[in-house]
N, C-alpha and C positions, 0 to 999 in steps of 0.2 A: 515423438520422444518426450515433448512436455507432459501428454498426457500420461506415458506409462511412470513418469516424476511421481504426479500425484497422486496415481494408486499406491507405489512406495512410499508417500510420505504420508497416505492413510495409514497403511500397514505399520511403517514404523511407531507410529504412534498408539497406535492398538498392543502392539506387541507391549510396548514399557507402562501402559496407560495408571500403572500404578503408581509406580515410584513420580511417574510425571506428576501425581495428581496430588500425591502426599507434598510435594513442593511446592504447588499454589498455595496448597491450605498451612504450609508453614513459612510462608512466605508473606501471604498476606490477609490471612487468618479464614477463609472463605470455609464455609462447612464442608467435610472430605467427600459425600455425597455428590454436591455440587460442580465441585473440583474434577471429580470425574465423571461428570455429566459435561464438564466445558471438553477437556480431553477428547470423550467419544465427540464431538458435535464437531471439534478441529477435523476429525478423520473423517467424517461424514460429509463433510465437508471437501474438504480434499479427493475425496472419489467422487462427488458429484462436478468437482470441475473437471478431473480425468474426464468424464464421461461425456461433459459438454459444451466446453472451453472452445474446440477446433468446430462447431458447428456456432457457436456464438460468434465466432470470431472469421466465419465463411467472408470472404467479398460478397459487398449485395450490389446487385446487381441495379442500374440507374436508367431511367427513362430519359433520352438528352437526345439533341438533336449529332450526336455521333454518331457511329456504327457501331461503339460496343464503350458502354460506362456503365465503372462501376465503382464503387468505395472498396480500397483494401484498408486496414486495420494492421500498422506499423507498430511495434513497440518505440515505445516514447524514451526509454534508456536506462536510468538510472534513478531511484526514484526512492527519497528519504522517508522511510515510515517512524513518527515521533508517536508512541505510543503510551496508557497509562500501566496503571498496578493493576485498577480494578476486578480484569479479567485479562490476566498475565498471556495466556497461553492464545485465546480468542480473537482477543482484538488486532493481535501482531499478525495473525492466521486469517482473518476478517479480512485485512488489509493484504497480508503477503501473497495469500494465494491466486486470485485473481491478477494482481500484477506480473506475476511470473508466471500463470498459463498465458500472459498474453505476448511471451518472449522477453519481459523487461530483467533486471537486476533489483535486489533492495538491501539498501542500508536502513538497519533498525537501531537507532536511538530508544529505548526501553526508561521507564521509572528507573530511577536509581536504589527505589529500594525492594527491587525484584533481578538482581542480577541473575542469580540462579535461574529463573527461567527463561531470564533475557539467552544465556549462555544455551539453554537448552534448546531453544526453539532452532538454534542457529545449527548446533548437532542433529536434531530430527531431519532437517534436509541436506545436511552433510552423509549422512546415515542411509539417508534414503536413494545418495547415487547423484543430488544435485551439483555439478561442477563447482569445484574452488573458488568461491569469491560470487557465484550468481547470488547467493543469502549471507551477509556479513552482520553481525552483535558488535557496534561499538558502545564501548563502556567510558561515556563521556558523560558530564555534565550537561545541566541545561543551556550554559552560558556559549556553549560550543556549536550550538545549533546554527545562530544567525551565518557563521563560518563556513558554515559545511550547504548550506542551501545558497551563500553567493558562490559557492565553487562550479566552476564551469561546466564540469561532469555530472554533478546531478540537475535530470532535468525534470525531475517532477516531485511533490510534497505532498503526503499525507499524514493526518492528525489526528488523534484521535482525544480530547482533554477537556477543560476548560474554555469558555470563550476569552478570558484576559489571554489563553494560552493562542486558542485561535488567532487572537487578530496581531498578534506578536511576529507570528508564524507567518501569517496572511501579509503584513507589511513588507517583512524581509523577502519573500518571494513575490512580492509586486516591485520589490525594488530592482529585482532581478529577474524579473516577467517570465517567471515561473509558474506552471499551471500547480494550485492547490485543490485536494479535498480535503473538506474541515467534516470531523464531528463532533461535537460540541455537548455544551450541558444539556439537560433538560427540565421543565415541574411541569411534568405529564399530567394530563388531569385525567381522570376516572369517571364519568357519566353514568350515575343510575338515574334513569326515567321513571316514571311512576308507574310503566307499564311493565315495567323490567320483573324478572325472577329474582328475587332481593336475598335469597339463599343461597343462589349459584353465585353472584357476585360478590357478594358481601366474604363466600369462602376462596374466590380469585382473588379479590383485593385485599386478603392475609399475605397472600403470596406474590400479590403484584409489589407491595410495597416490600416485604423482609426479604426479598432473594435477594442471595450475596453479602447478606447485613443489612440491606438497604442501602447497597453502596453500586447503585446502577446508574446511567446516565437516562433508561428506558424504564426504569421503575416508575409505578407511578405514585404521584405524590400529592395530590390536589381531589378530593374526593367529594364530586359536586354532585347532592344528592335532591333530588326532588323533593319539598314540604312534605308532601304526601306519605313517603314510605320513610322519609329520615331518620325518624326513630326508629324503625324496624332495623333498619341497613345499622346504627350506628351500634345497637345493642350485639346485631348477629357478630358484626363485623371486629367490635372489643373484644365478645366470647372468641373469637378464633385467635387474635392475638395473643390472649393473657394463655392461650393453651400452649404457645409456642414453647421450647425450650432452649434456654439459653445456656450456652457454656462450652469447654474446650470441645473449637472444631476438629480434633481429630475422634469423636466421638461420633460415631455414624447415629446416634438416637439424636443430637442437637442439633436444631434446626437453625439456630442463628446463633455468631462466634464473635470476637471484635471485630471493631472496628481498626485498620491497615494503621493507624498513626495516635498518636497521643492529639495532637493539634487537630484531629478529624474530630474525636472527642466534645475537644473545646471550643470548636466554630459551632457543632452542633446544639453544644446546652446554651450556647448563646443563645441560638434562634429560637430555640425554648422558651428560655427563661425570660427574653424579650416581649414573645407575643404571649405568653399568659401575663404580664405585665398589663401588655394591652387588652386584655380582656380574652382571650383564648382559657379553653378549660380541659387538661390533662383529666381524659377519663382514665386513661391505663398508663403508666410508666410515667419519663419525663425526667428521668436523675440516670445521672451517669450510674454505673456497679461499682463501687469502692474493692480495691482490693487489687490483684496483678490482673496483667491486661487491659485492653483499652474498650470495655463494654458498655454498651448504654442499652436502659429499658427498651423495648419493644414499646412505642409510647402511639396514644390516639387523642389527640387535639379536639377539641368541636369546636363550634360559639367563633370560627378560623372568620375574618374580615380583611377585609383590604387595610393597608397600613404597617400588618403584619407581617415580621420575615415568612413566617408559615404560611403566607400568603402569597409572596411574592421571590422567595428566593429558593434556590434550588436546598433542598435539605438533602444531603449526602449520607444517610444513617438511618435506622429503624421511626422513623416516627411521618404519621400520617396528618396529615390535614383533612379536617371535614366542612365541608361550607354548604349551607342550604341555600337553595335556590328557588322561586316561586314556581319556572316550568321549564318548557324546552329551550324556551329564547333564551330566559336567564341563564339555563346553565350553558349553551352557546357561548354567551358574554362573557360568563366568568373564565372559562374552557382558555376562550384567545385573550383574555385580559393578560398577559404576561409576552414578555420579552425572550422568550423558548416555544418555540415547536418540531418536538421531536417526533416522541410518538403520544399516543391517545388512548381510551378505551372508551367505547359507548356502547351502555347495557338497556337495549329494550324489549317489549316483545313485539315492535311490529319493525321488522328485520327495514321492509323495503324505506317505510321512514325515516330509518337511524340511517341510513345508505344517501339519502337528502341530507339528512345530516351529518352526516361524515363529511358530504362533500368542503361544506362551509367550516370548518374545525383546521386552524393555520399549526397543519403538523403534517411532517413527512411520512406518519405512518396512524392510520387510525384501523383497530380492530373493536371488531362488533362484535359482544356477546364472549369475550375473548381476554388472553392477556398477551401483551404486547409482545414480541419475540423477534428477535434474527435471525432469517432464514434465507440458506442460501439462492432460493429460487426470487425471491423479491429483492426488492430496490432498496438499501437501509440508508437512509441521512434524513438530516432536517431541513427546518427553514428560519426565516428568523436567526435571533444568534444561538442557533442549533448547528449553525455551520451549511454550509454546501456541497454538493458533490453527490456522487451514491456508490455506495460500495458495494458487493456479492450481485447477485445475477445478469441479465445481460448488459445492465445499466452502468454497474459495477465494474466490468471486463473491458469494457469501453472507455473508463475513464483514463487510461494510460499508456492504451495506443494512440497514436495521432490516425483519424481517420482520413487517408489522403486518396484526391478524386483521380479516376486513370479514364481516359478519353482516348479514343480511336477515331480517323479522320481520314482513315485511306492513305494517312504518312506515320513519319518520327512523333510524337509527340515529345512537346519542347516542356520542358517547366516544371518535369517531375522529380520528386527529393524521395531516394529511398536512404535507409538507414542501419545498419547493422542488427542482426537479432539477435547478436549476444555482444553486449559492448562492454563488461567489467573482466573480462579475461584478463587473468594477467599474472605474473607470478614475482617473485619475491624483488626481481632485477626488472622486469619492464611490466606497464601499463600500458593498455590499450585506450584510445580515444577516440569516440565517431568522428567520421569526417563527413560530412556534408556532399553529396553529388548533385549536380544538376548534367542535364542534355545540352551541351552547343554544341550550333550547327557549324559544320564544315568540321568537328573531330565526335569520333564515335563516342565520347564520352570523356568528365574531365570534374577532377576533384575541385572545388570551390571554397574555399574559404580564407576570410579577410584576417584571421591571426595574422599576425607580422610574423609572430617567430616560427611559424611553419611554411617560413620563403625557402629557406637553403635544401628541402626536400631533394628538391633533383637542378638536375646544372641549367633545365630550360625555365627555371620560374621566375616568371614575372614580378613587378612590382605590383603592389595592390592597384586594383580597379576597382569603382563604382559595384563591381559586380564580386569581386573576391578577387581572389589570387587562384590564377590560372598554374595548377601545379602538378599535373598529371596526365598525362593519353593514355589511351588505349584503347584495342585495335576490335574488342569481341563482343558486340554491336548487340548481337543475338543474347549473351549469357546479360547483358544489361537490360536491355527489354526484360526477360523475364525476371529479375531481382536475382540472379545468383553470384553477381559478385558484390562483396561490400567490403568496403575498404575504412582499414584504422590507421591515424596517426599511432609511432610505438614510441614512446615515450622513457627515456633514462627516468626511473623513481627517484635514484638519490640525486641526481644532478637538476632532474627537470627538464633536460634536451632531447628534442624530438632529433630521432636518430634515424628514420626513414618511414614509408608509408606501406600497409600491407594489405594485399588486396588478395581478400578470401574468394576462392571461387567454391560453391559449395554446388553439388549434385544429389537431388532430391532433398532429404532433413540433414543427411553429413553431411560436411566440409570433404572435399575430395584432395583442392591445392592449395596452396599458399604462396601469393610472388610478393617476394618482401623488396622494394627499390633501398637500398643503401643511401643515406644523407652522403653528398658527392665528398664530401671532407672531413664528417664523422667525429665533429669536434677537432680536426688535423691529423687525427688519429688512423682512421680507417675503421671499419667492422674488429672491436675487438675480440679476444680469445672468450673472455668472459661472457659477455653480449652475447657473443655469438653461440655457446653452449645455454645459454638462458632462450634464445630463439628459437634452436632446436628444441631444449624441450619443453619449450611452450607450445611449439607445431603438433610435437609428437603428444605430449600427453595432455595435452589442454584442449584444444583444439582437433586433435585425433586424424591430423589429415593423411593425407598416403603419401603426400610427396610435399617439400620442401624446396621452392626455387628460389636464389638471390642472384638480383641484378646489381651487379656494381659497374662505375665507370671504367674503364679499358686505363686510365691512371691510378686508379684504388688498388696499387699492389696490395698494399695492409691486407684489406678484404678478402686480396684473391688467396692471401698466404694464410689465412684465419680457414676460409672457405674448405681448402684444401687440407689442414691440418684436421677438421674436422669430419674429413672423410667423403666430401662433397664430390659430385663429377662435373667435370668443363663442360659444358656446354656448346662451346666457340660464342661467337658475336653475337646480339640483338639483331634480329633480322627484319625489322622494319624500322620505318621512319614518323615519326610524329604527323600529322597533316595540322592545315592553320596556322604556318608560321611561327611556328612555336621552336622551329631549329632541330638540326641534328642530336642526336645523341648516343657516342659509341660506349657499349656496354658490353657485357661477358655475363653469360651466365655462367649457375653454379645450383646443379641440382642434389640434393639427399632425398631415398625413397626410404619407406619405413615398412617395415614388415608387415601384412595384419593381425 
């Protein structure tokens, strides 16, 4: 099912990829060209995880002294993507897709000043057939983050920004032992050798540096050139800038457009104006464009030294740095002299050397002969305060399952936690909530968790134990072992009060039933009328199952008369008994089937 998702949300995206694209580029001024270069690379994107999601994501298979281990690959749950402006459409797509081929949900926090395609991104998988609520656009502030990552329901964090934003991120989710991936800033450096093709390079590192405006986290920006050919590379390298064309990005002949902000502007001529100060020397540009919009020269620095912001800080905008270097050790040195490693480029001509040296270069991503890219077959993050983690290929798909080990011993195997694979269902009246399982012995199985306020579940729950709160049996041993039942706490939205627990039994990819236990007192109330039309159709049209069963206590008239008003069939009694001492409990069922 996930995979035929993501060929629809290729498709859809292919289908609009105009109107999509025209909105990055007025959004946040990207050249239209580009814009719809990001668009096609989301849907290219998107069908290559259709295609290879469910084989990444296979059980692999474990050497152990069992009979049969192996690692399956859980969805992790719910999982907040804080994303930038930079590459609206990308980086949320970067981030979203991989996590929801791997069964998860995501909440997307977007820049606030790209709502437009924050809203859009969230319709492309509405569009494409993705259930209600698996991809949600909240249009919140920054200040709303710390909030929403200690909430109990999300339980994983990915970033994509600054590193003052990373370690902000990174804090609030150690406070709340929250697994993050961070990707972070970068000052790429650029390696010509002196063995290097100074013409091939010198016309990539035009384009390494202005894609986007020069508003990349993987652009590179650090151009550490060998004594030897420097002056070659610097001359070839200014010709290809001053060629560039500047001006309105909806202008498919313009290759470089503003800059997304006024204040991007003005952090930039700072770092400017700072290191020609210190001795830097603007061969090309260097001044902001006077006039409407937020433009700056295409600018090329030389004479660049340590000391320098152009030297040491991340430049977000058109302008390059060049620093000579005596040979390969130096420009090594200079390469990892910085507090970013993102990605790299190293241009020479003897391929197997640069591949030695690639090895020593402290960045998550080093191409030889090449320019730096994302692509969904590789591994993308950094190191350093480039952030951790790795997003898109198998590395990627992995980060937001929990990879949990399953052992065979010739019995039960104790101690295993599986997890719902769809955990944000939910509609306008209840919320769904995982619930935790574990195996103990002497009941076939039994819901565990130590909330306090999900005691009054059912009439037999325990007080908390060292172990959790013992709050549920059941009898079907067999559908446990394989993963096909998984159970949610259902939660009242406006109230807050968990209203009873529902245990999905799903056969093959659909959900088949649904047994929902009724809270024995229901707030005093019972199952009500409301509740109870919100339940069905969350079975029916959420959830899609065939049949609808509710247990209530054999004293819950309220429920039996809701049950029944809503078209339900008696059942008679619960026809077993708990095992483990956990006490009787007389119940009534109440079944609803649904048409196909």
């Amino acid at each position: 099912m996930r995979s035929s998702l993501m060929r629809s949300v290729a498709g859809v995206l292919r289908a609009d990829k105009s109107r999509y694209a025209s909105m990055l580029t007025s959004e946040m001024g990207k050249p239209i060209v580009e814009a719809e270069a990001e668009v096609e690379k989301c849907a290219w994107t998107a069908a290559w995880f259709a295609e290879n999601a469910e084989r990444l994501l296979a059980d692999e298979p474990v050497d152990s002294t069992g009979t049969e281990s192996y690692v399956r690959f859980q969805p992790l749950g719910v999982v907040l993507a804080v994303m930038p402006w930079n590459f609206p459409f990308w980086q949320a797509f970067r981030a979203g897709l991989p996590a929801l081929s791997a069964g998860n949900v995501m909440l997307l926090k977007h820049s606030s000043n790209v709502p437009q395609s924050a809203l859009a991104i969230e319709e492309v998988f509405r569009e494409a057939g993705v259930p209600e609520g698996v991809f949600q656009t909240l249009l919140i502030g920054s200040a709303a983050v710390e909030r929403i990552i200690a909430d109990h329901r999300v339980a994983g964090i990915t970033l994509t920004g600054s590193d003052k934003a990373g370690s902000l991120v990174a804090e609030a989710a150690g406070k709340a032992l929250k697994k993050t991936v961070l990707e972070l800033g970068g000052s790429d450096p650029f390696i010509v050798l002196a063995d290097a093709d100074v013409n091939a390079a010198a016309g990539v590192a035009c384009r390494a540096r202005n894609q986007n405006n020069g508003q990349s986290c993987i652009a590179a920006k650090r151009f550490i050139v060998e004594e030897a050919v420097a002056e070659e590379f610097e001359q070839r390298f200014t010709s290809a800038v001053a060629a560039l064309k500047v001006g309105n990005p909806m202008d498919r002949a313009n290759q470089v457009g503003p800059l997304a902000r006024g204040d991007l502007v003005d952090e930039l001529e700072r770092q400017v104006n700072e290191s020609v100060r210190l001795g830097a020397r603007p061969v090309i540009g260097g001044k902001r464009i006077e006039g409407a919009g937020f433009y700056f020269e295409p600018t090329v620095l030389t004479n660049v030294r340590p000391g320098m912001p152009a030297y040491h800080e991340e430049t977000f905008g058109p302008v390059a740095a060049v620093i000579r270097v005596k040979d390969a050790e130096d420009a090594l040195r200079v390469a990892n002299d910085t507090d970013f490693g993102l990605g790299s480029n190293l241009w020479t001509g003897d391929t197997d050397a640069g591949k030695k040296l690639a090895e020593r270069i402290e960045a998550g991503l080093v191409f030889i002969n090449g320019m730096v890219a994302s692509d969904a077959r590789l591994p993308f993050g950094g190191v350093k305060r480039s952030g951790y983690g790795r997003e898109l290929s198998e590395q990627g798909v992995h980060e937001h399952p929990d990879g949990l080990g399953r052992t065979g011993q010739g019995r039960r195997s104790e101690g295993v936690a599986a997890f719902p694979r769809r955990v944000s269902l939910s509609t306008d009246r209840l919320l769904l909530e995982p619930v935790g399982i574990s195996h103990v012995e002497g009941i076939h199985a039994a819901v565990v968790d130590s909330r306090p306020e999900l005691l009054p579940w059912m009439p037999w729950a325990r007080e908390p134990t060292p172990e959790g709160t013992l709050a549920l049996a059941r009898r079907d041993e067999a559908a446990w072992r394989d993963d096909r039942v998984f159970h949610f706490a259902v939660v009242d939205r406006t109230s807050g009060a968990v209203l009873g627990v529902a245990g999905l039994n799903r056969e093959g990819a659909d959900a088949a039933e649904l047994h929902y236990w009724i809270r024995s007192d229901h707030a005093g109330r019972g199952l009500t009328t409301e509740a109870g039309r919100a339940l069905v159709g969350w079975a029916r049209d959420v959830l899609r199952v065939d049949r609808l069963t509710l247990w209530a206590g054999r004293e819950n008239h309220a429920s039996r008369r809701v049950a029944e008003k809503l078209g339900f069939v008696h059942l008679g009694p619960l026809d077993w008994r708990p095992e483990g001492g956990l006490g009787d409990f007389e119940a009534e069922g109440y079944e609803l089937r649904f048409s196909s």
